[in-house]
C-alpha positions as CSV (number, residue, x, y, z in Angstrom):
1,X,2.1,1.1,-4.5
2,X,-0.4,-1.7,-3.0
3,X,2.1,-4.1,-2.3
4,X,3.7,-1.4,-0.2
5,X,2.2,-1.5,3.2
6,X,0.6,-4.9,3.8
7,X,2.2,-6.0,7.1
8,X,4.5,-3.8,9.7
9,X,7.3,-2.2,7.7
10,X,10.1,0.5,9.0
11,X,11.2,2.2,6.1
12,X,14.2,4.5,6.2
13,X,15.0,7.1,3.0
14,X,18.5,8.5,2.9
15,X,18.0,11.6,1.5
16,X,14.6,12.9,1.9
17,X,14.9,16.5,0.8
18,X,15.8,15.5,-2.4
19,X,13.9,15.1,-5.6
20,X,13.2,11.6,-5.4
21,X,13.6,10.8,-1.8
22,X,11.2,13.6,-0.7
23,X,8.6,12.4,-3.3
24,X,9.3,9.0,-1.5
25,X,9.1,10.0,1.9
26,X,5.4,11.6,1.3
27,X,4.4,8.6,-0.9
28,X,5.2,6.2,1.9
29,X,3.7,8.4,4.7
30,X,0.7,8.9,2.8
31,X,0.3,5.0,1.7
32,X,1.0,3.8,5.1
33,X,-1.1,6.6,6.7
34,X,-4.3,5.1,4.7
35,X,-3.4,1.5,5.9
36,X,-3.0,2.3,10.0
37,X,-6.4,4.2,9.7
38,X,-8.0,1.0,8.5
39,X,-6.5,-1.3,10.6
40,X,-3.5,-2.2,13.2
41,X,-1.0,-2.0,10.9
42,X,2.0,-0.1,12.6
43,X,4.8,1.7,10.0
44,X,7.1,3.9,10.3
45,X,9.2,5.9,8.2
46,X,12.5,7.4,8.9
47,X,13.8,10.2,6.4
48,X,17.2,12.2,6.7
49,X,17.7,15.8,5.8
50,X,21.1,17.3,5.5
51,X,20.9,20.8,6.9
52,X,17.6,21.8,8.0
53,X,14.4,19.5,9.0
54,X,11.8,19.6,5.7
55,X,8.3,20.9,6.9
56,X,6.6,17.3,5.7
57,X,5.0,16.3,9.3
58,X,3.3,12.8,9.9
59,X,2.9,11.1,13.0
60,X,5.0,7.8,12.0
61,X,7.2,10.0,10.3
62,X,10.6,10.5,12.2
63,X,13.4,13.0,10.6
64,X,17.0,12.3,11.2
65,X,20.1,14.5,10.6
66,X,22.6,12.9,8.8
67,X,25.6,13.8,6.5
68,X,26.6,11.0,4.5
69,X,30.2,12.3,3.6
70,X,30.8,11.8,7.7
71,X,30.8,8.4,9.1
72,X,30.2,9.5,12.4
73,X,27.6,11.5,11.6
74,X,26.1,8.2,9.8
75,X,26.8,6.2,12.7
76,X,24.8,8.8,14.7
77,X,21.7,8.6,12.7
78,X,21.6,5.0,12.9
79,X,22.0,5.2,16.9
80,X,19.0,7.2,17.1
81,X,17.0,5.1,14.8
82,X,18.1,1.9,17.1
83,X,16.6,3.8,20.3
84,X,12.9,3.6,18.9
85,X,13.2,0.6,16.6
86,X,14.1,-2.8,16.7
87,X,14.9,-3.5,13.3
88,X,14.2,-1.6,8.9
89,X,12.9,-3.5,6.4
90,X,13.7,-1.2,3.8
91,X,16.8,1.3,3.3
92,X,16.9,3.4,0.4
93,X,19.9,6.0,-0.5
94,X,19.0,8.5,-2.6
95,X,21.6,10.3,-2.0
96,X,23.4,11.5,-4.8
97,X,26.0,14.3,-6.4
98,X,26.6,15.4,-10.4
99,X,27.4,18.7,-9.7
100,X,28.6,21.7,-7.2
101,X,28.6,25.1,-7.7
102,X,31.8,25.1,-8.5
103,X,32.6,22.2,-10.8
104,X,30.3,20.4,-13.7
105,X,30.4,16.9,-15.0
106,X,34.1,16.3,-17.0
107,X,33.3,16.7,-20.9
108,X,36.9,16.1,-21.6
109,X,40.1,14.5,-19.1
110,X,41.7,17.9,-19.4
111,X,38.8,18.7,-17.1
112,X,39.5,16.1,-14.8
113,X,40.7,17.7,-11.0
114,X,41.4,15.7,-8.3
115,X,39.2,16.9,-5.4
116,X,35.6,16.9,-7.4
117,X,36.4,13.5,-8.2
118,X,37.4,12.5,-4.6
119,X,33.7,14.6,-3.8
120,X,32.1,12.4,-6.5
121,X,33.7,9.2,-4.7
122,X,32.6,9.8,-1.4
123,X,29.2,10.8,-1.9
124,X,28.7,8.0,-4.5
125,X,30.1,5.2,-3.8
126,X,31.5,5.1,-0.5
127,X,28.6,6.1,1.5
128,X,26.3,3.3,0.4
129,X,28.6,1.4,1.7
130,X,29.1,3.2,5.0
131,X,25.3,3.2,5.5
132,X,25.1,-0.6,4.6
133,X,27.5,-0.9,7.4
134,X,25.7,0.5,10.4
135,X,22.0,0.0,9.0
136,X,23.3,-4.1,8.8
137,X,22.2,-5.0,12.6
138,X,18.8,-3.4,11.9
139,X,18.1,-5.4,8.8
140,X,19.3,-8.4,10.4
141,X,16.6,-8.0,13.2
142,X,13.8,-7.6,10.0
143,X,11.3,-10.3,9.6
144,X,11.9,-11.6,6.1
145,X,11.5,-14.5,3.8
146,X,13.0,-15.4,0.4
147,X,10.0,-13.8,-1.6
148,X,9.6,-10.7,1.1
149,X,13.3,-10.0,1.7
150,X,14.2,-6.7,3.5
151,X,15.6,-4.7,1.1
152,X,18.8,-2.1,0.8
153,X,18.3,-0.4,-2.4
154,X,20.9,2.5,-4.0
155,X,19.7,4.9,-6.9
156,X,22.6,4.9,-9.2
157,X,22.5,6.0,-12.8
158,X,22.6,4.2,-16.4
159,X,25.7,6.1,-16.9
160,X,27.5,3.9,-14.6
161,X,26.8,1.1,-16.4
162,X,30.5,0.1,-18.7
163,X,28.6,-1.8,-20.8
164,X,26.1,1.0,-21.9
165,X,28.6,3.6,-22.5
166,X,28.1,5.2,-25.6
167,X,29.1,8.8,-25.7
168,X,32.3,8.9,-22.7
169,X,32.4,12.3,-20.5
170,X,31.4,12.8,-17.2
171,X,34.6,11.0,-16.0
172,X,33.7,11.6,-12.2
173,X,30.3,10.9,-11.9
174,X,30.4,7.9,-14.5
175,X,32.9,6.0,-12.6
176,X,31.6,6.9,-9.2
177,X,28.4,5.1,-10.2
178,X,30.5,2.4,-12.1
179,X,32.7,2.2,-8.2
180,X,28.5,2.2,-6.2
181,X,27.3,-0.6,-8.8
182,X,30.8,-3.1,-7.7
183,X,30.1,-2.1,-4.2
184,X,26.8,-3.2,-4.1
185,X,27.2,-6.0,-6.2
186,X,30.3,-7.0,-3.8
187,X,27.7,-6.8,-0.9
188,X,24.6,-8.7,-2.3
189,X,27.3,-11.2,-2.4
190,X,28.6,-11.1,1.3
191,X,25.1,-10.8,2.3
192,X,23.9,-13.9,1.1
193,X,26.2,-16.0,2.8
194,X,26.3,-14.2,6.2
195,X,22.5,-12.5,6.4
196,X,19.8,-14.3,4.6
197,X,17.1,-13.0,2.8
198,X,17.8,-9.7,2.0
199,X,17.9,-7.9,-1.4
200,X,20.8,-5.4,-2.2
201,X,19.9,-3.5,-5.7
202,X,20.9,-1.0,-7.3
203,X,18.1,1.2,-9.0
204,X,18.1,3.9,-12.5
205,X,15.1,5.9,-11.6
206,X,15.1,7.4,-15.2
207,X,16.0,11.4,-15.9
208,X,14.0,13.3,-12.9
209,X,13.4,16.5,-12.6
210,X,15.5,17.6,-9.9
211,X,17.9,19.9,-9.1
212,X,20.4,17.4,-10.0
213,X,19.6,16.8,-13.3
214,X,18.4,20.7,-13.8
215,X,21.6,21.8,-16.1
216,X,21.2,18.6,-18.5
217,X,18.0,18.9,-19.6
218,X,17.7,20.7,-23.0
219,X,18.7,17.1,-24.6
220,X,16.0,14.6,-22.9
221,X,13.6,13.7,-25.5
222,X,9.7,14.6,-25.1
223,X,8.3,12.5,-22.8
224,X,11.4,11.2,-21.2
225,X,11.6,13.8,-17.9
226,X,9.9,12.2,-15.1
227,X,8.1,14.1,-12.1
228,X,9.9,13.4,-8.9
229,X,6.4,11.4,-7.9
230,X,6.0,9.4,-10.9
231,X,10.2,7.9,-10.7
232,X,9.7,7.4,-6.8
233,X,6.1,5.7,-7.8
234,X,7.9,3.7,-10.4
235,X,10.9,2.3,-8.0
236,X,8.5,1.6,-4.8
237,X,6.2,-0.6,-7.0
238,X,9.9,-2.3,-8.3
239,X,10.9,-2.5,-5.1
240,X,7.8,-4.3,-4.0
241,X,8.0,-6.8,-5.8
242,X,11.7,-7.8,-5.5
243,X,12.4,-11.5,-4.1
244,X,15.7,-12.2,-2.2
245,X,17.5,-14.2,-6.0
246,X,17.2,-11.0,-7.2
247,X,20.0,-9.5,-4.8
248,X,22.7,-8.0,-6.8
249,X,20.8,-6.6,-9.1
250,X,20.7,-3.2,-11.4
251,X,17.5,-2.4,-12.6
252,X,15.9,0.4,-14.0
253,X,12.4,2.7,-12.6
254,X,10.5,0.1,-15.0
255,X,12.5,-3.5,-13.4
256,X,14.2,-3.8,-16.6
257,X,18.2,-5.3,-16.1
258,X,20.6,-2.5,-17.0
259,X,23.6,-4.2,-18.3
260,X,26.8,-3.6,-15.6
């Protein structure tokens, strides 16, 4: 992470109870802590939490409710974000469903029910979207440049990709992914013609162990299930060291191009 914190930065992570986002959040706080005891260096870094606030305390660490199935409630977060800062440099979603309690990733259509994959929908593709939405006036006001854009990154999933699919299933989650990756795509595009010097990506952060990926791990091959630290080590570094003709992107935790 050294390319991480060498000038102001306001980082917000979508998403920071989760796996990933949390390891994020505590990576960035402690990264950025080090920097702003050495010098003048002011960051900040925004996280949101669902239902209740995580007990991870910093001083430039600001938690924010937010429930990215609800527009308004997006829209909220945001407001409050715009009271104590004038712009982000970095978004990241990691925001993200497979699963429920009640309903499993499809094997077979006959699986296929209508409101799990309207859940799979909203939480997947549509809220990037949403979020890119009311976080765009805040990136706009970020100081940038073509080979320090700020950045809007999305974790997806390789499963999304058409091109990579091998084995079929998972109906919802696969095309909810397949929807995010268009989205995003469709955005780096706008972007560039209407806000300059920003980079829109979409990320594969490898299989984590979360409580996402929990009920799917028996077949990951030795070696192949990351720490929640490692992946959100992994992505950060990636992230660093994205340039703004990258925008539209789909990369893995390692920067490798995942075919769309």
């Amino acid at each position: 992470m050294s390319n991480i914190s060498k000038k102001d930065k306001t980082y917000l992570i979508i998403g920071g109870t989760g796996g990933i986002g949390q390891a994020m959040v505590r990576q960035l706080v402690q990264a950025t802590s080090d920097e702003q005891s050495n010098n003048s260096t002011q960051v900040r870094v925004f996280a949101t939490y669902h239902r209740s606030v995580p007990d991870i305390e910093a001083a430039n660490l600001y938690w924010l409710q937010m429930d990215v199935s609800d527009e308004s409630s997006i829209k909220q977060a945001i407001e409050h974000i715009k009271q104590q800062s004038t712009h982000l440099d970095w978004v990241i979603n990691c925001v993200g469903l497979l699963h429920t309690e009640k309903s499993q990733p499809e094997k077979a259509l006959r699986q296929v029910e209508t409101e799990f994959f309207l859940q799979n929908m909203q939480i997947n593709a549509l809220a990037g979207l949403l979020i890119a939405k009311h976080v765009r006036p805040l990136l706009a006001k970020a100081k940038r440049c073509t080979d320090n854009p700020a950045i809007f990154a999305t974790i997806s999933a390789r499963v999304g990709s058409i091109g990579d699919n091998q084995l079929g299933g998972w109906y919802s989650y696969r095309m909810s992914k397949a929807a995010l990756n268009m989205g995003m795509k469709n955005l780096s595009i706008e972007w560039e013609r209407s806000l300059k010097d920003v980079c829109i990506v979409v990320m594969q952060p490898g299989t984590v162990n979360t409580q996402l990926s929990a009920p799917f791990q028996g077949n990951v091959a030795d070696g192949q299930l990351f720490s929640p630290a490692y992946s959100a080590e992994c992505l950060l570094e990636v992230l660093s060291g994205m340039t703004a003709a990258q925008s539209g992107s789909f990369v893995d935790w390692a920067g490798e191009t995942i075919p769309w």
